[in-house]
matplotlib code that plots the C-alpha trace (Angstrom):
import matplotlib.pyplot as plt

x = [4.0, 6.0, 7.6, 9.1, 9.8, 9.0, 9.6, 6.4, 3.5, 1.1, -1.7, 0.0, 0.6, -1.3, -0.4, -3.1, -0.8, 0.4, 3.2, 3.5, 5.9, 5.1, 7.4, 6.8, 6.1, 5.3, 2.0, 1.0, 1.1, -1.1, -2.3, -2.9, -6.6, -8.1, -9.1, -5.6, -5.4, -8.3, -7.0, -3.8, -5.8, -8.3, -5.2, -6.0, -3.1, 0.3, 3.8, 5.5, 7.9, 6.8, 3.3, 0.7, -2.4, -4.4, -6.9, -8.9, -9.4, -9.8, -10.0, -6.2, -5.0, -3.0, -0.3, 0.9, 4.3, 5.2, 8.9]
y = [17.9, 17.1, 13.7, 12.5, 9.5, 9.0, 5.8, 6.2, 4.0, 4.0, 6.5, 8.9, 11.4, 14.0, 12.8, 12.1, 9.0, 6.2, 3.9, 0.7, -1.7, -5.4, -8.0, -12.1, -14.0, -10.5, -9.0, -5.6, -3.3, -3.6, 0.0, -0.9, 0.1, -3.5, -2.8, -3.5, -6.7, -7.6, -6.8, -9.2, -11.9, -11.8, -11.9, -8.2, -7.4, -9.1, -9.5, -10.5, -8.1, -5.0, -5.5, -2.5, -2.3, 1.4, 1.1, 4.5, 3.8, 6.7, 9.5, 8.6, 6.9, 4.1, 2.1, -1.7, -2.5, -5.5, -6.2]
z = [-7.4, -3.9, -3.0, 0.1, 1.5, 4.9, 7.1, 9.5, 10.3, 7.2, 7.5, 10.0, 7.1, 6.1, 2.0, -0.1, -1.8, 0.2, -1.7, 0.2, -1.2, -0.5, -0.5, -1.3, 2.1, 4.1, 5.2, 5.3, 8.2, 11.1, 10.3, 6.8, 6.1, 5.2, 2.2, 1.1, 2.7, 0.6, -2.9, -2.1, 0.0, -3.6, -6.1, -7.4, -6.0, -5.8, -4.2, -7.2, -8.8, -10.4, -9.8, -9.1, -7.7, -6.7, -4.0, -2.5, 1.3, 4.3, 2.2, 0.3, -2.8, -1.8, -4.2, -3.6, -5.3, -5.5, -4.2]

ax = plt.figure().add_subplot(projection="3d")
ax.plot(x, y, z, "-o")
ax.set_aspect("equal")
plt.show()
């Protein structure tokens, strides 16, 4: 398994795991697929601290933290 961090818009890698750390009082980026917006707009997922939510959207695993 490869890691790497990378500090580009989400979705503009070719990864098949996005990790997207949210923090209290932020929103997601515009990019985002809105699927995510929709797991934290319906409590599923949250910004509270150590909190984890997986979501499959666009072909890709993607991974909230919570910050």
């Amino acid at each position: 398994m490869q890691t790497s961090a990378i500090t580009r818009p989400t979705g503009t890698s070719d990864a098949d795991t996005h990790v997207i750390g949210v923090f209290k009082g932020e929103d997601l980026p515009d990019t985002s697929p809105a699927q995510l917006r929709e797991l934290l707009d319906s409590g599923e997922a949250r910004r509270a601290n150590k909190a984890l939510a997986l979501a499959h959207a666009e072909g890709k695993r993607w991974l909230l933290v919570g910050l």
